[in-house]
BADO-894806 format. One record per residue (C-alpha): residue in three letters; x negated, y negated, z negated. Coordinates in steps of 0.1 Angstrom, whole numbers, plus 5000, padded with zeros to 4 digits. Each point is the difference from the previous one (the first is absolute). Example, Ala and Ser with C-alpha at 12.3 -4.5 7.8 and 13.67 -1.06 7.14 Angstrom:
<sefis>
<r: ala X: 4877 Y: 5045 Z: 4922>
<r: ser X: 4986 Y: 4966 Z: 5007>
</sefis>
This chain:
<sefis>
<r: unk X: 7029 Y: 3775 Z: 8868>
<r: unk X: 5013 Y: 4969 Z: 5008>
<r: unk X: 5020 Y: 4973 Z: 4980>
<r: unk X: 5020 Y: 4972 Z: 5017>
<r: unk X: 4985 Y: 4965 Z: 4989>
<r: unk X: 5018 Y: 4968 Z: 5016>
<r: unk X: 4972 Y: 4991 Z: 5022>
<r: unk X: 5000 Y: 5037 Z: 5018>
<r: unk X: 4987 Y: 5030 Z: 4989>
<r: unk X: 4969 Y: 5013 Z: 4975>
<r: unk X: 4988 Y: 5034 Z: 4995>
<r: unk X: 4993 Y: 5007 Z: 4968>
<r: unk X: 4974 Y: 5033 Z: 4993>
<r: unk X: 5005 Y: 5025 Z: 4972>
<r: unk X: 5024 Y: 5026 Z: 4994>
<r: unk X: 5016 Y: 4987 Z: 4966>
<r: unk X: 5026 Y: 4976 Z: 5014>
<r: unk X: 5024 Y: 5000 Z: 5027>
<r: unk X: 5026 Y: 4979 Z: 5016>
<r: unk X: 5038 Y: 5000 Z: 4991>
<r: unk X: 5011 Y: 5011 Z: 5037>
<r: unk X: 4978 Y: 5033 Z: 4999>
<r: unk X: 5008 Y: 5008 Z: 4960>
<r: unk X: 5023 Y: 5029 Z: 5007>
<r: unk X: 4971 Y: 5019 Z: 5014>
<r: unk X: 4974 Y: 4994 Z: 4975>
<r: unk X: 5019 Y: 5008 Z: 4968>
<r: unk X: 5014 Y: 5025 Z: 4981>
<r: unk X: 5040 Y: 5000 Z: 4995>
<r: unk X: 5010 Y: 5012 Z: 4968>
<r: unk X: 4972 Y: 5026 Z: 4998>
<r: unk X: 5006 Y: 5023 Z: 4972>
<r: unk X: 4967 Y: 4993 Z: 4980>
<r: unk X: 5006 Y: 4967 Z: 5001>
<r: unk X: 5034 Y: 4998 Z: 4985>
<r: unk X: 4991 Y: 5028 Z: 4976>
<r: unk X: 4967 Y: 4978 Z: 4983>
<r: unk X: 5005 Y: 4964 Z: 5006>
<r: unk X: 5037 Y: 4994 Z: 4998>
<r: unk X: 5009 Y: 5022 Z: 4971>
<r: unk X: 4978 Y: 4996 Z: 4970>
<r: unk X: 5006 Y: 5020 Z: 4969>
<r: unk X: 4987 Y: 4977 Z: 4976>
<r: unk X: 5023 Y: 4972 Z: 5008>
<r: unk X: 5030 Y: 5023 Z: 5000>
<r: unk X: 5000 Y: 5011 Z: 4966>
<r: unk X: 5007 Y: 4966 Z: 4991>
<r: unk X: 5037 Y: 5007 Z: 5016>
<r: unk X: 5005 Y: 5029 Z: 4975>
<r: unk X: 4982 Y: 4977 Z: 4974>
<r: unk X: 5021 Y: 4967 Z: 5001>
<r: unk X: 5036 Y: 5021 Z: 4993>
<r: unk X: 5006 Y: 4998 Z: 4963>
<r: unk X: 4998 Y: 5034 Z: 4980>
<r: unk X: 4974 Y: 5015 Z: 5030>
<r: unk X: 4964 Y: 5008 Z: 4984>
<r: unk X: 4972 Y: 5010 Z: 5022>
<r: unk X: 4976 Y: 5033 Z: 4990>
<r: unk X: 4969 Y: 4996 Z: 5026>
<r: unk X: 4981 Y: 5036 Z: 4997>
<r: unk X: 4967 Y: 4996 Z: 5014>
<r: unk X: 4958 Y: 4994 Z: 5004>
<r: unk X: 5002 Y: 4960 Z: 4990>
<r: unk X: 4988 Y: 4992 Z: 5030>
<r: unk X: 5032 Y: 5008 Z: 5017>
<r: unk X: 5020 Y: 4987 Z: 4974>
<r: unk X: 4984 Y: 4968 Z: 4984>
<r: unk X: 5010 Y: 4984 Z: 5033>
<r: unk X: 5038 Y: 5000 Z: 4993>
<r: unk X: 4989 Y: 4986 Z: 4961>
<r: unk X: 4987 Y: 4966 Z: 5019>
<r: unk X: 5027 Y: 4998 Z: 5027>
<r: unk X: 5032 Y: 5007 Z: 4968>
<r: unk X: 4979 Y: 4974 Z: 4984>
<r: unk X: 5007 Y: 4971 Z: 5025>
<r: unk X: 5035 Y: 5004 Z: 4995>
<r: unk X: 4997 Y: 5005 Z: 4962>
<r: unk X: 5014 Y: 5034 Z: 5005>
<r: unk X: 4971 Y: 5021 Z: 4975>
<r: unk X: 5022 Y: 5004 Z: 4974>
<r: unk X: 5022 Y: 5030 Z: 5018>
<r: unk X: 4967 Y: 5013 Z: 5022>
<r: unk X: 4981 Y: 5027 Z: 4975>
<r: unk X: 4968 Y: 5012 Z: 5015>
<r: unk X: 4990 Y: 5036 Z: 4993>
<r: unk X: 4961 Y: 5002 Z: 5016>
<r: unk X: 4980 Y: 5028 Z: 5006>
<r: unk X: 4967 Y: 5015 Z: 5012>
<r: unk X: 4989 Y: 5031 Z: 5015>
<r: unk X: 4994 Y: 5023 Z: 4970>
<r: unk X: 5043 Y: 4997 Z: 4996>
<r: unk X: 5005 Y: 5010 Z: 5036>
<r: unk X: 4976 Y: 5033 Z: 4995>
<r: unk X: 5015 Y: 5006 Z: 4970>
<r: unk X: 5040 Y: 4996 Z: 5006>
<r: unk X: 5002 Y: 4983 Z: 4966>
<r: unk X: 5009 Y: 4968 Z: 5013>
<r: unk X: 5033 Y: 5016 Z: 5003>
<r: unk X: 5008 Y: 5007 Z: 4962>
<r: unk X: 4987 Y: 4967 Z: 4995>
<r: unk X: 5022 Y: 4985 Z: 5024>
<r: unk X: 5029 Y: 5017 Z: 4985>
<r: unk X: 4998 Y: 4986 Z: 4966>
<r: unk X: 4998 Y: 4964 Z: 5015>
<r: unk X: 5030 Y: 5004 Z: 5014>
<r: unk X: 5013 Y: 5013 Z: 4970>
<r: unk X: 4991 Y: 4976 Z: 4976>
<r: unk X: 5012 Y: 4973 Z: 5024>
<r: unk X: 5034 Y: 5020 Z: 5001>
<r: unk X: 5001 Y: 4996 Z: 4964>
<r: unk X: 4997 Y: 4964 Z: 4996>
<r: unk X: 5039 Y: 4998 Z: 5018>
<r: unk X: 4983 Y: 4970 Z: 5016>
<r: unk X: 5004 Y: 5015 Z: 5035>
<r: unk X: 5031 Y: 5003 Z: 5026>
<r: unk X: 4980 Y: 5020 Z: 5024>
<r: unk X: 4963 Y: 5010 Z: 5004>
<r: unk X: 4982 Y: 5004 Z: 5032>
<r: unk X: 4970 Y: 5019 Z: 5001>
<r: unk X: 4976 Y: 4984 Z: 5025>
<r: unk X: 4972 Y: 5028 Z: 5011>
<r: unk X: 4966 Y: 4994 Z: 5023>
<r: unk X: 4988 Y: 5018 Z: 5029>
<r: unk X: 4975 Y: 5018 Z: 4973>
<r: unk X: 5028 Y: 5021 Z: 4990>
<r: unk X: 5018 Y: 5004 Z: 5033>
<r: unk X: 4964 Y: 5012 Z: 5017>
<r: unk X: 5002 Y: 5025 Z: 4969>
<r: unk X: 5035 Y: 5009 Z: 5009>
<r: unk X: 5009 Y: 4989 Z: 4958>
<r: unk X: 5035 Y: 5009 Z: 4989>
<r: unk X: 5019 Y: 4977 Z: 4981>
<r: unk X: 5037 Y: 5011 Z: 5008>
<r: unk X: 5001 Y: 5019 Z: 4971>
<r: unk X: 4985 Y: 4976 Z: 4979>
<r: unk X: 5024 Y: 4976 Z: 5008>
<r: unk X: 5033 Y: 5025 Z: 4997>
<r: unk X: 4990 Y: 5007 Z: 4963>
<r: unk X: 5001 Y: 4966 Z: 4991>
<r: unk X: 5031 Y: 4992 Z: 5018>
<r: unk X: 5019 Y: 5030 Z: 4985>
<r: unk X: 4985 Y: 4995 Z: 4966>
<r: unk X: 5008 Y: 4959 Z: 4997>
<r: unk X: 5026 Y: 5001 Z: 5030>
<r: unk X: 4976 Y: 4970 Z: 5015>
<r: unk X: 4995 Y: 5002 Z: 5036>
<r: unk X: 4966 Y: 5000 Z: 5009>
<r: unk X: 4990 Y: 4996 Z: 5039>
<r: unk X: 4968 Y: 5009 Z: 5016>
<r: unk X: 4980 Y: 4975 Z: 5029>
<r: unk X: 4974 Y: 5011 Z: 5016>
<r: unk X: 4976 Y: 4975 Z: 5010>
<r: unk X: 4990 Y: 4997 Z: 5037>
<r: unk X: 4978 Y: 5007 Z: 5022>
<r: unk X: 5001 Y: 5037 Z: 4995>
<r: unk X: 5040 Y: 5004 Z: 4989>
<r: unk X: 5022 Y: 5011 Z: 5024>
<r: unk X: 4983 Y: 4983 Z: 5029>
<r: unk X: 5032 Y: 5000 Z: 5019>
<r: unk X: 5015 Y: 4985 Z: 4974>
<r: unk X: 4992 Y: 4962 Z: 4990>
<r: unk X: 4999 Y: 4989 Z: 4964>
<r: unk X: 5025 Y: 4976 Z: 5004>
<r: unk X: 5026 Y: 5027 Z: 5011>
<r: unk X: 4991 Y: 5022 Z: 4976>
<r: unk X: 5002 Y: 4972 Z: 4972>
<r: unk X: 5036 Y: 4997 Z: 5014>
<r: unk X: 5007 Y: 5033 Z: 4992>
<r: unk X: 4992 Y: 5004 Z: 4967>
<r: unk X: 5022 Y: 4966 Z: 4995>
<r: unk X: 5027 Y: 5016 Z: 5018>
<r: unk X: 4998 Y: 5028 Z: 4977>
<r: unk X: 5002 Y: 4976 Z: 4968>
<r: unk X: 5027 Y: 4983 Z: 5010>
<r: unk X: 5029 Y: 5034 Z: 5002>
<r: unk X: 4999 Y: 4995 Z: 4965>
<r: unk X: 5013 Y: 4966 Z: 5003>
<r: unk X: 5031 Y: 5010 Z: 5027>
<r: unk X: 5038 Y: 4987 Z: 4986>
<r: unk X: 5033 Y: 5005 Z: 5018>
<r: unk X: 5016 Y: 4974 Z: 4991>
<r: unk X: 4998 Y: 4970 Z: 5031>
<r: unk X: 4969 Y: 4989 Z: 5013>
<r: unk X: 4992 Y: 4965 Z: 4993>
<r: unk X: 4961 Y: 4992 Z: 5001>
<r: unk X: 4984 Y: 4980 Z: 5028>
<r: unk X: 4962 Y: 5015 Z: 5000>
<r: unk X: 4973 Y: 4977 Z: 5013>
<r: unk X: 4969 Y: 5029 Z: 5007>
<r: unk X: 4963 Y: 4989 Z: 5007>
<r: unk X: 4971 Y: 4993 Z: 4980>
<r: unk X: 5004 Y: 4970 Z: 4996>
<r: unk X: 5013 Y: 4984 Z: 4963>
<r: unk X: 5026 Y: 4977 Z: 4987>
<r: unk X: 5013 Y: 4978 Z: 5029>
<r: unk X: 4998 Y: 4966 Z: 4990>
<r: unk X: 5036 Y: 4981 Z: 4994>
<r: unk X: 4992 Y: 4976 Z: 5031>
<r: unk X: 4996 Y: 5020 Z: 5024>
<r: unk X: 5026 Y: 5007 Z: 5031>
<r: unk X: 5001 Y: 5039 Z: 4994>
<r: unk X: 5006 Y: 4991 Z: 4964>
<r: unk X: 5028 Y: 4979 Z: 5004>
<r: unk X: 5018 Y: 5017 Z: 5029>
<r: unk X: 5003 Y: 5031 Z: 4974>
<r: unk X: 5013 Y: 4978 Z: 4971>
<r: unk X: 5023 Y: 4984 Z: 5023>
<r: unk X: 5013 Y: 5040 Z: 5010>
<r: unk X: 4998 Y: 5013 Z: 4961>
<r: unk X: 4989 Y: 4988 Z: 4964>
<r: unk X: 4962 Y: 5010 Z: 4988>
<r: unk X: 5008 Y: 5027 Z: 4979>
<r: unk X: 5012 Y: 5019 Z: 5033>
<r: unk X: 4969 Y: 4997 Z: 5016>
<r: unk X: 4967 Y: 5025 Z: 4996>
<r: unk X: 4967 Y: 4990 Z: 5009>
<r: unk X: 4982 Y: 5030 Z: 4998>
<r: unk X: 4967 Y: 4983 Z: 4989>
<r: unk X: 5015 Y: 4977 Z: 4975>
<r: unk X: 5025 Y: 5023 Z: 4983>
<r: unk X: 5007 Y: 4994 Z: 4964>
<r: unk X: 5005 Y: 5031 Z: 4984>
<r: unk X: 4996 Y: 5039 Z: 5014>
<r: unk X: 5038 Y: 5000 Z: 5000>
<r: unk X: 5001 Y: 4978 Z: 5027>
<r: unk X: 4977 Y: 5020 Z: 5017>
<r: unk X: 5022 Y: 5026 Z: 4997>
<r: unk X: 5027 Y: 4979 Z: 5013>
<r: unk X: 4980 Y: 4997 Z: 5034>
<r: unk X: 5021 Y: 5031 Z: 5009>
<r: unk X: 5037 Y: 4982 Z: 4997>
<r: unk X: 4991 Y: 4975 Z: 5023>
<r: unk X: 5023 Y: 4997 Z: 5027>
<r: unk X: 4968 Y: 4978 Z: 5024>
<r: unk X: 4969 Y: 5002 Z: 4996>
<r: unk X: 4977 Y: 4971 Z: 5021>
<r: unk X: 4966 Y: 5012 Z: 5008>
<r: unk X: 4977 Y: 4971 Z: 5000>
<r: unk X: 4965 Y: 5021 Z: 5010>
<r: unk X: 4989 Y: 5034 Z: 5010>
<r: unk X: 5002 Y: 5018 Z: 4967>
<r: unk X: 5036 Y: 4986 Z: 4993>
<r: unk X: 5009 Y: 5015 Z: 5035>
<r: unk X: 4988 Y: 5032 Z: 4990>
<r: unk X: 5022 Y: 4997 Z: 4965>
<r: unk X: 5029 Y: 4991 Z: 5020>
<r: unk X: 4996 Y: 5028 Z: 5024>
<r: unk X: 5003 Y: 5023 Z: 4977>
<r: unk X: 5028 Y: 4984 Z: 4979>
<r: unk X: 5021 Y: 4998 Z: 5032>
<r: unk X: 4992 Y: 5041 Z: 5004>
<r: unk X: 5007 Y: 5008 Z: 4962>
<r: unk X: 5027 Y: 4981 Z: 4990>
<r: unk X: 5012 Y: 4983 Z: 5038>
<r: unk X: 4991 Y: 4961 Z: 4985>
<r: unk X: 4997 Y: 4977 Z: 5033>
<r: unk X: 4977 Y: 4982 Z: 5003>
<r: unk X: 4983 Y: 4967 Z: 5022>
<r: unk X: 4964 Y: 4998 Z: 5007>
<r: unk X: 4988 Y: 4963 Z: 4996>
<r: unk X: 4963 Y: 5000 Z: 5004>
<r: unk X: 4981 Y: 4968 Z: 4995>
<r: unk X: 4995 Y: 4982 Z: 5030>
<r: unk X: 4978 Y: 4969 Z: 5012>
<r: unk X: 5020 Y: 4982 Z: 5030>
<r: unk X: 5032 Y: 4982 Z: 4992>
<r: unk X: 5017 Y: 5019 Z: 5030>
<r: unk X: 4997 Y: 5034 Z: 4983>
<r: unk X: 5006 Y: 4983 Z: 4964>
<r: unk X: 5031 Y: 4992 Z: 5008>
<r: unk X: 5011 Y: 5034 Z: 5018>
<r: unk X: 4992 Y: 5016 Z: 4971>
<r: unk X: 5021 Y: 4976 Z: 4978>
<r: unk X: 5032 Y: 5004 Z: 5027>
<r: unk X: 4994 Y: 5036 Z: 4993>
<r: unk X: 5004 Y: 5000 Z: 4961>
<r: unk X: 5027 Y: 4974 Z: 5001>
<r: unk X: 5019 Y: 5021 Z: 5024>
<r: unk X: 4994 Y: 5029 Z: 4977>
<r: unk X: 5013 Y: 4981 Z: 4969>
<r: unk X: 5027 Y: 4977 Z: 5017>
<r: unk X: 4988 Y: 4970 Z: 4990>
<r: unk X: 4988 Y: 4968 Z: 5016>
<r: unk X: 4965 Y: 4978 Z: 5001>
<r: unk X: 4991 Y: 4966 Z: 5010>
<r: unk X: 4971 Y: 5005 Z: 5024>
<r: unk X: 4995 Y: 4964 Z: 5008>
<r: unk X: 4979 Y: 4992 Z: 4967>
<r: unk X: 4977 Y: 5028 Z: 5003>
<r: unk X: 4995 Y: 4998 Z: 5037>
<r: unk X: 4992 Y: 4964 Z: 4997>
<r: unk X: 4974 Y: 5005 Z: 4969>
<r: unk X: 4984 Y: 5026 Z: 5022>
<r: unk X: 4991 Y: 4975 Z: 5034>
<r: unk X: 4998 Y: 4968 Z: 4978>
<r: unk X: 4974 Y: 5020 Z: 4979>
<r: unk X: 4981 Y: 5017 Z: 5033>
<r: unk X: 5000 Y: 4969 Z: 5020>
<r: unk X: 4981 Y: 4978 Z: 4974>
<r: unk X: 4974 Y: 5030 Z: 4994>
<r: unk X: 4994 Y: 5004 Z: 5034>
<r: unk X: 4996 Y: 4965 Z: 5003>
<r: unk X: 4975 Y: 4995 Z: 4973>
<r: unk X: 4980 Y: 5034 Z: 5009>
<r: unk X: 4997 Y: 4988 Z: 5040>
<r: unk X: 4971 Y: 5017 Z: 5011>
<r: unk X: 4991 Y: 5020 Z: 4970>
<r: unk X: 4989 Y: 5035 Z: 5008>
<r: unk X: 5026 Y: 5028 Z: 4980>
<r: unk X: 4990 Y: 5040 Z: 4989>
<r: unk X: 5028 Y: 5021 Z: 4995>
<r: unk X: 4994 Y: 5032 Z: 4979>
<r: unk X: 5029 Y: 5015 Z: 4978>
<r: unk X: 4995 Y: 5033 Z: 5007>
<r: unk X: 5032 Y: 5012 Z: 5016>
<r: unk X: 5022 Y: 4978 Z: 5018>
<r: unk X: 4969 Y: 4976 Z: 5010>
<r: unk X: 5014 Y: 4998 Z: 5034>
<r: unk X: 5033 Y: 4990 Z: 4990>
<r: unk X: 4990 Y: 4974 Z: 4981>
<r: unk X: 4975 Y: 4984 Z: 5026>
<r: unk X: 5032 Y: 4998 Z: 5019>
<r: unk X: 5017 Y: 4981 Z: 4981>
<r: unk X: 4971 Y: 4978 Z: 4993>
<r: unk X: 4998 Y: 4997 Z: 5034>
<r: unk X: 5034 Y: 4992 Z: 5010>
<r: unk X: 5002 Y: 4963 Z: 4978>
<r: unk X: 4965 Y: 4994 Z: 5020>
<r: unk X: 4974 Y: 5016 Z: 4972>
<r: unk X: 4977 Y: 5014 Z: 5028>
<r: unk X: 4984 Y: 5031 Z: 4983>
<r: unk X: 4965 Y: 5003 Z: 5005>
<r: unk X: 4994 Y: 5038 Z: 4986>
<r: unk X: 5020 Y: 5027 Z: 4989>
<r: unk X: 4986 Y: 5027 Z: 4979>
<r: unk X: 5017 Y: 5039 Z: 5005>
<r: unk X: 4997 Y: 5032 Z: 4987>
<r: unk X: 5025 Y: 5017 Z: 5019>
<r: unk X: 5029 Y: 4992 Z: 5023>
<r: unk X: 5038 Y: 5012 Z: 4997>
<r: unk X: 5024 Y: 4998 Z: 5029>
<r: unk X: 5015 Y: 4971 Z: 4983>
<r: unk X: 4966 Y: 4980 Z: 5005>
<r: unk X: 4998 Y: 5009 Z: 5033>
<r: unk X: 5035 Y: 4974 Z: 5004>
<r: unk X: 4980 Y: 4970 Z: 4987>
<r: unk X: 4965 Y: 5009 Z: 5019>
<r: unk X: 5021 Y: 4996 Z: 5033>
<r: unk X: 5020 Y: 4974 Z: 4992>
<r: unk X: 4963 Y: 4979 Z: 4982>
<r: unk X: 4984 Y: 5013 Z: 5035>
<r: unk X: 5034 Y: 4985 Z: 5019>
<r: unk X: 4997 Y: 4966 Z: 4980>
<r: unk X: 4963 Y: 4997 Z: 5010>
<r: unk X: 4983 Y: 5008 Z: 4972>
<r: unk X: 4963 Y: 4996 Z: 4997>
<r: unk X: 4997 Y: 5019 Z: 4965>
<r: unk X: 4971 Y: 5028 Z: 4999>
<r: unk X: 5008 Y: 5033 Z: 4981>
<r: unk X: 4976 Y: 5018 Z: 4986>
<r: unk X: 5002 Y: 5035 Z: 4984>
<r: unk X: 4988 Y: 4996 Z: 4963>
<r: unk X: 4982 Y: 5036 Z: 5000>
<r: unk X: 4979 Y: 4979 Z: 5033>
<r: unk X: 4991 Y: 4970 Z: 4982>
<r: unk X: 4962 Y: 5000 Z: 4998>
<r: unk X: 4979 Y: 4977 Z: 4980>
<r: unk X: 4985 Y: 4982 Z: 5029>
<r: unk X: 5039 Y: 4992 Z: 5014>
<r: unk X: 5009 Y: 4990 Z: 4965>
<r: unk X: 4971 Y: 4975 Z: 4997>
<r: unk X: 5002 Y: 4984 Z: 5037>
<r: unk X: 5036 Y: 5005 Z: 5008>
<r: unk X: 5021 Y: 4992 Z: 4969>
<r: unk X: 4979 Y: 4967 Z: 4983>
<r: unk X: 5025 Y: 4978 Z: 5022>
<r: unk X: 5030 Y: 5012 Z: 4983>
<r: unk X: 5016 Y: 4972 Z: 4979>
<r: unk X: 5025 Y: 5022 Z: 4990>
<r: unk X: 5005 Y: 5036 Z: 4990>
<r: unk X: 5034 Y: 5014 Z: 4991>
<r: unk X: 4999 Y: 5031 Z: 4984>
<r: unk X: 4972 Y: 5024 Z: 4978>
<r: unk X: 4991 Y: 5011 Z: 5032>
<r: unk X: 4996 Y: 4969 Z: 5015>
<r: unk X: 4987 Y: 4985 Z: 4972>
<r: unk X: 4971 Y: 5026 Z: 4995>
<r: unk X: 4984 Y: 4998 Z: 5037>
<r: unk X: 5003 Y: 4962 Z: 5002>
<r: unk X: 4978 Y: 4987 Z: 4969>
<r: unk X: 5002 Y: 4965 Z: 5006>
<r: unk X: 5035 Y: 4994 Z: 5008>
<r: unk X: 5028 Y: 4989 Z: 4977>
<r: unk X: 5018 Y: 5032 Z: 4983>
<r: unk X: 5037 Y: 5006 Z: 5000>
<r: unk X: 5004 Y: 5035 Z: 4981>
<r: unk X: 5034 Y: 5009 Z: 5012>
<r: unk X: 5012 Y: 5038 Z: 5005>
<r: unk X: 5020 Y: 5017 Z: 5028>
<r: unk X: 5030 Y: 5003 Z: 4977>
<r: unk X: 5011 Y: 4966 Z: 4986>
<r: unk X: 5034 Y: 4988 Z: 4987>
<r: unk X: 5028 Y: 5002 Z: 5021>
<r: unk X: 5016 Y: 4972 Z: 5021>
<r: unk X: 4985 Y: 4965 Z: 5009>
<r: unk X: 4983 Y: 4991 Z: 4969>
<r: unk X: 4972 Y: 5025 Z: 5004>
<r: unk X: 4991 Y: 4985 Z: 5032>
<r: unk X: 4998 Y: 4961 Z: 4989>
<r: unk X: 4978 Y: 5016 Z: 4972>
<r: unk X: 4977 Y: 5013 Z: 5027>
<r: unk X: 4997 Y: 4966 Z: 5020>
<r: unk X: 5003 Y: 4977 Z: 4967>
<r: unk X: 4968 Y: 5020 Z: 4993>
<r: unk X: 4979 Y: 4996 Z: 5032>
<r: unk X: 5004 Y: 4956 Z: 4993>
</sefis>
């Protein structure tokens, strides 16, 4: 295969990279596996249910399974609401797990501690074909608690991702929480937390309503306000998972909503900012933030001149090469598991530009590339990245990041 250098052209052997022009051809779009395993992980999910006040966590199953979601809670000091209920084979063979299961749920129920439980089960159970519904009914009807069942992935539902069915089973919670009386909640949805004061998304809302009219799903206060999600009268999704939240609020209860993804280039920051500000009727300053941004890229790409740069977030690598690229941070690498149609807009526009950056799959990456390819790498951006090229300087950012400019001068503020 052959990659455009300035002075001609080099073939390069080996079958685990490929130029940006013939990309379309050599990977998968959106294959089903792929979305299923890497881009939906049950273990960080339950810290969605976990973060909303008055929601405990029952995980039923071998620890193995379960210990996972003990560490990950634990990172966001979330352990106190996640109770673990292991269990090995002889419980399995036996069905007594299941009267055992039932009297953890019951003496939770008693302590009046809980708003909702939600009954997180392994794939040890589904490949048993385990039934918990009526489990679950009896405690609801006895302590008139809702309690909600999530099946952990791979083996759930394959057709149905966790994240969608962790919607559901919010969706669910919140009828409980539906008023008549007039809407009046602006809902921010997304995992991400609290939105800092200074930022632009933050102070367009407070310039539209007060705070107490505004519900960030992942920094709510109380499970009454989590119930209030369902009198909003807009919801903003900020990331995948809030789209799927807001989705399903527009079906149940018809709540419009915006999409406003995270996004890297100042061009498509401020589309998505003309979008909310049309949606709320309120006005923003652009000049500030739009002058932050190039003042900000300029001097970094000033100071990294000549530096090689490794882009590997996981989804939405290509996008953010692109923006790299477009205040003159050449990328050198991009790392991909899979490609969405989106992507495929920013590999023809990189390939348009001129771009010299090599992709390589990270299922392809053998140990001999790693070694001789990826030691020149002064900087890698992203766990990706960061894990194929050992030497270079790390940046651990994520695919999903805040909203709006700031996210982006974090980023670059970083590479320096």
């Amino acid at each position: 295969m052959k990659v455009q250098k300035e002075q001609g052209c080099k073939r390069i052997s080996g079958e685990d990279k490929f130029t940006l022009a013939d990309i379309a051809a050599k990977m998968p779009l959106e294959s089903f596996f792929d979305r299923g395993i890497t881009d939906d992980d049950c273990g960080e999910l339950v810290n969605l249910a976990l973060c909303i006040p008055g929601i405990d966590v029952v995980a039923a199953g071998p620890s193995s399974c379960s210990r996972v979601l003990y560490f990950r809670a634990g990172k966001k000091a979330l352990n106190d609401k996640l109770f673990l209920f292991p269990l090995d084979s002889s419980d399995f063979a036996t069905g007594k797990h299941l009267d055992e299961l039932e009297e953890a749920l019951e003496s939770l129920a008693t302590l009046n501690r809980s708003k909702a439980i939600i009954l997180y089960t392994t794939c040890a159970d589904i490949l048993t074909g385990t039934e918990f519904v009526s489990i679950t009914k009896r405690i609801e009807r006895r302590y008139g608690l809702p309690v909600k069942i999530f099946e952990r992935g791979p083996l759930s539902r394959r057709r149905t991702l966790p994240k969608m069915r962790l919607c559901d089973i919010f969706i669910d919670l919140l009828q409980k929480g539906v008023r008549t009386e007039a809407k009046r909640y602006i809902n921010v949805l997304g995992e991400v937390g609290k939105l800092p004061e200074d930022v632009g998304l933050r102070q367009i809302l407070n310039n539209y309503c007060s705070s107490e009219d505004i519900r960030e799903f992942a920094a709510l206060n109380s499970y009454e306000e989590f119930e209030d999600l369902a009198n909003g009268k807009l919801n903003i999704a900020l990331d995948r998972f809030g789209y799927e939240m807001a989705v399903r609020m527009r079906e149940k209860w018809k709540i419009p909503f915006l999409y406003l993804p995270a996004r890297y280039s100042m061009k498509e920051i401020m589309y998505n900012y003309a979008a909310l500000l049309e949606g709320l009727h309120v006005t923003w300053n652009f000049s500030k933030d739009t002058k932050a941004y190039y003042q900000v890229g300029s001097k970094v790409a000033l100071e990294l001149d000549g530096k090689r740069i490794a882009v590997g977030i996981g989804p939405r690598s290509f996008e953010l090469a692109h923006a790299l690229e477009l205040i003159c941070l050449p990328v050198a690498v991009i790392f991909a598991e899979t490609v969405t149609k989106q992507d495929i807009k920013y590999i023809e526009s990189l390939s348009a530009m001129g771009s010299q950056a090599e992709v390589y799959l990270v299922s392809n990456v053998t140990v001999d590339t790693q070694r001789k390819k990826f030691e020149g790498i002064d900087i890698a951006i992203g766990e990706k990245a960061s894990f194929y090229c050992g030497t270079a300087k790390e940046l651990l950012v994520s695919a999903d990041y805040r909203f709006g400019y700031e996210g982006i001068i974090e980023i670059l503020e970083g590479m320096l």
